[in-house]
C-alpha positions as a Markdown table, in Angstrom:
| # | Residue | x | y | z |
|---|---|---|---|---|
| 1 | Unk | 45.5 | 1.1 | -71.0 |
| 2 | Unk | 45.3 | -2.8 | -70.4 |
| 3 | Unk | 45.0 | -5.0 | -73.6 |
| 4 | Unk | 44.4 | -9.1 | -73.0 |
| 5 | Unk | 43.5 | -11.6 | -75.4 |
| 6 | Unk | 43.6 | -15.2 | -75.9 |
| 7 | Unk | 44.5 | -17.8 | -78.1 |
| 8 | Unk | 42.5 | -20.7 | -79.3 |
| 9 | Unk | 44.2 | -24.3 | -78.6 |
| 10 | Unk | 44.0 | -25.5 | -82.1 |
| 11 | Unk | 45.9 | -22.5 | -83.6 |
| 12 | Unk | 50.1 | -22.3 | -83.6 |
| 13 | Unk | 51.5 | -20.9 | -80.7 |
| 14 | Unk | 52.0 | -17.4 | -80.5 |
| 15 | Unk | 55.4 | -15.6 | -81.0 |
| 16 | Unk | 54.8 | -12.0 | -81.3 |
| 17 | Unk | 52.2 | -9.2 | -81.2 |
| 18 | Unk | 51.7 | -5.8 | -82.3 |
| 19 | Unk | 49.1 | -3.2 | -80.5 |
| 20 | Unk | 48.8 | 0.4 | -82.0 |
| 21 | Unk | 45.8 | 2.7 | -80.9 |
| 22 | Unk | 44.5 | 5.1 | -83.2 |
| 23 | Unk | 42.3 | 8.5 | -83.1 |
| 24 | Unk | 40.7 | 7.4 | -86.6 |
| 25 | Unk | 38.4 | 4.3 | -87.6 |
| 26 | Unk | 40.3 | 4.2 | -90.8 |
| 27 | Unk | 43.5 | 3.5 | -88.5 |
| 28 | Unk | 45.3 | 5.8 | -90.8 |
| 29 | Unk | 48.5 | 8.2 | -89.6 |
| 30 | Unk | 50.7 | 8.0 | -87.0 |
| 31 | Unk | 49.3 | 5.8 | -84.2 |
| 32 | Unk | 48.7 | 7.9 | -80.8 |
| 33 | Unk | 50.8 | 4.7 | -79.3 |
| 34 | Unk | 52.2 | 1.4 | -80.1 |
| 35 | Unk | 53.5 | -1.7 | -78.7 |
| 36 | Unk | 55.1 | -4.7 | -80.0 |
| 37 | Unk | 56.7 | -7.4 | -78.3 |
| 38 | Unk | 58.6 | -11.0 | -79.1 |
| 39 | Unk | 56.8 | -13.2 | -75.4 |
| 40 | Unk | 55.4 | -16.5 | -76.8 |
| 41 | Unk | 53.7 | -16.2 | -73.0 |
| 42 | Unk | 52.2 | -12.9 | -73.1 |
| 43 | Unk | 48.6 | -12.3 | -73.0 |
| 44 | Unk | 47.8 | -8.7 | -71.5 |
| 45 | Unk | 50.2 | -5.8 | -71.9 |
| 46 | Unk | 49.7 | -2.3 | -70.5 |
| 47 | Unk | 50.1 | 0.1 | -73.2 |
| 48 | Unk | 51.3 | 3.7 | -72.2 |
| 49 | Unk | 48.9 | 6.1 | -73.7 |
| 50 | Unk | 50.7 | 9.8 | -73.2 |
| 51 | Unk | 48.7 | 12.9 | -73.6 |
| 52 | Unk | 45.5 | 12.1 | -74.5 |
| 53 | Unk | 43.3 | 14.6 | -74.9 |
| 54 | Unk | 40.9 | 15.9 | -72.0 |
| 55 | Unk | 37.5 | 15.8 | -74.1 |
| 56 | Unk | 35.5 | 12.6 | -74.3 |
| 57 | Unk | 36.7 | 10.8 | -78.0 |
| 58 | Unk | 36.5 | 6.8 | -79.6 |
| 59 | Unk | 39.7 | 5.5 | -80.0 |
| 60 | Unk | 40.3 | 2.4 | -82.2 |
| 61 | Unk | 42.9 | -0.4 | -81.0 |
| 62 | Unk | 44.2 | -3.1 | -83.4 |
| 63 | Unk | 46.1 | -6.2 | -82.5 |
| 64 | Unk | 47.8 | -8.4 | -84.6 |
| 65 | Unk | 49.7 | -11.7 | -83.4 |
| 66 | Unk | 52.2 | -13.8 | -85.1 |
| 67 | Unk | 53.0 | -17.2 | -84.8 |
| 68 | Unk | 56.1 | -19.5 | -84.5 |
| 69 | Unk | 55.9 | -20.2 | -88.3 |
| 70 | Unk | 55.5 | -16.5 | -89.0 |
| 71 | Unk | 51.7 | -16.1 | -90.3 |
| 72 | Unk | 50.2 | -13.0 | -89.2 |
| 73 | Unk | 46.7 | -13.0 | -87.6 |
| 74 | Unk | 44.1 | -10.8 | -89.3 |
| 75 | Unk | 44.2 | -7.9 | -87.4 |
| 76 | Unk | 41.3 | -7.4 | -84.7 |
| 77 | Unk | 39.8 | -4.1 | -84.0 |
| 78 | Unk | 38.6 | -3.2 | -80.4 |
| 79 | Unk | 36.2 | -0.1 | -80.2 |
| 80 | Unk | 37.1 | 2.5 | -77.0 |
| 81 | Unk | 34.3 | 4.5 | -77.1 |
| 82 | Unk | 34.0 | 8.0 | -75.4 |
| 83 | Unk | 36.7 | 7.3 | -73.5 |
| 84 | Unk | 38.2 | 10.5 | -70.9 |
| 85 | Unk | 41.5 | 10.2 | -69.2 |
């Protein structure tokens, strides 16, 4: 799975982001995977998704980013609907 995103020019710089990917709208339990990382450059990771299930199901990916004075972003919520491996 391939996440990008951008930044607007007026906000801080980023520092850090956080990607989890979830089997419930509530985003509640253990995430089905995660990835963080500290790349003030990044702007698309590839998230390894193991074992999904076969049948067609909506998953529910959040991002949050933090900046170089350590505000969190309000966490965005992408919709995956029906996907199938």
């Amino acid at each position: 799975m391939y996440v990008n995103w951008s930044i607007k020019t007026s906000n801080a710089p980023q520092l850090s982001y956080t990607i989890a990917v979830y089997d419930n709208q509530a985003h509640t339990g253990k995430p089905i995977a995660t990835q963080e990382g500290t790349d003030p450059d990044a702007r698309n990771v590839a998230i390894h998704v193991p074992n999904l299930p076969s049948e067609k199901k909506t998953y529910y990916l959040t991002l949050q980013l933090t900046d170089i004075f350590n505000q969190q972003s309000e966490i965005r919520e992408i919709i995956l609907e029906e996907l199938k491996p």
